[in-house]
N, C-alpha and C positions, 0 to 999 in steps of 0.2 A: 302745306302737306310735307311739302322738302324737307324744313323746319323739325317737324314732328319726329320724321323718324330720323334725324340727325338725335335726337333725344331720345328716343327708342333705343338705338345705337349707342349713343353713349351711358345711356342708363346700364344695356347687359352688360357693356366694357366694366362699370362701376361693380356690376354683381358681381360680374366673373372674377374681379379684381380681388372683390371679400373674399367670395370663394375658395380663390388662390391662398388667400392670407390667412381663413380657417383651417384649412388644409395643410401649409405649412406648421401653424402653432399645433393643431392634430398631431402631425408626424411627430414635431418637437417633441411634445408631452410622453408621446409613447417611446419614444427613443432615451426620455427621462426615465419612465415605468421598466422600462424594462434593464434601462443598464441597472435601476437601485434594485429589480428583483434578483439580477445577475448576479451583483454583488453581496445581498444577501446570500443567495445560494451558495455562491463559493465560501461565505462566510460559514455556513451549515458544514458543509463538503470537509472545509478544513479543518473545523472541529472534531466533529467524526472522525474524519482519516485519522488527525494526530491519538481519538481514543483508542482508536483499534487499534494503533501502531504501538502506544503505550502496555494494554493491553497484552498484545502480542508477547512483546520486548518481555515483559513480565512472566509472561508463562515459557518463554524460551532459558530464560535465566531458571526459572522454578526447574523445568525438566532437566535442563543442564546440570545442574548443582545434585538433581535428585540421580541421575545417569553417573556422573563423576563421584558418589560418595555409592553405589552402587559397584563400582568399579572398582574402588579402593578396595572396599569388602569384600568381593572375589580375588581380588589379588593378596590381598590378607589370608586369606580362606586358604587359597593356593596353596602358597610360601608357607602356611604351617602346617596342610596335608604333608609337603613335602619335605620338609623336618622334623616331622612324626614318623615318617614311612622309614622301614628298613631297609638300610644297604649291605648289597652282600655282593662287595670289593671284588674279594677270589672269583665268583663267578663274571663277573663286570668284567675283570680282569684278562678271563680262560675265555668269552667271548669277544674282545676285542682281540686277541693273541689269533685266535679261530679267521676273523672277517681279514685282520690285516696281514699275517703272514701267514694265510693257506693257500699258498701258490705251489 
C-alpha cells in the first residue's frame, strides 16, 4: 500500500513537472507572439508617421512658397501704388514746418 502511493506521489510530481514545462514553453511562445506583433506594429507606426511627416513637410513648403510669393506681390503692389502716387513737397514741407516749429 505504502509502495503504491509513493507511486501515486511520484506520478503527480511527474504531471506537475510537464505541467510546469508546458506552461513554461506556453509563456515562451506567447512572449515570442507577441514581441513579433510589437515589432510589426512599430513596423506600421513608423511607416505611417514618416508618411504623414513627409506629407506634412510638403504641404508646409507648398503654403510657404505659395505665402512668400504672395508677399512679394503685395509688396510689389505697394512700392508701385507708391510711385504712382503724387507728391506734393510744399505741402509735406508747410506741414512738417507746422508739427516741428509750432512752439
Amino acid at each position: 500500500m505504502a509502495e503504491q502511493e509513493v507511486d501515486i506521489i511520484s506520478h503527480l510530481l511527474d504531471m506537475e513537472r510537464n505541467a510546469s514545462e508546458v506552461l513554461n514553453q506556453a509563456q515562451s511562445e506567447a512572449e515570442k507572439r507577441i514581441s513579433a506583433a510589437k515589432s510589426r506594429a512599430d513596423q506600421q507606426f513608423k511607416a505611417q508617421y514618416e508618411k504623414i511627416v513627409a506629407d506634412e513637410e510638403s504641404r508646409f513648403a507648398s503654403e510657404t512658397s505659395a505665402v512668400s510669393q504672395k508677399y512679394d506681390a503685395d509688396i510689389s503692389a505697394y512700392k508701385e501704388r507708391l510711385a504712382a502716387s503724387n507728391k506734393d513737397i510744399p505741402s509735406f514741407n508747410a506741414l512738417l514746418d507746422t508739427l516741428l516749429f509750432a512752439s
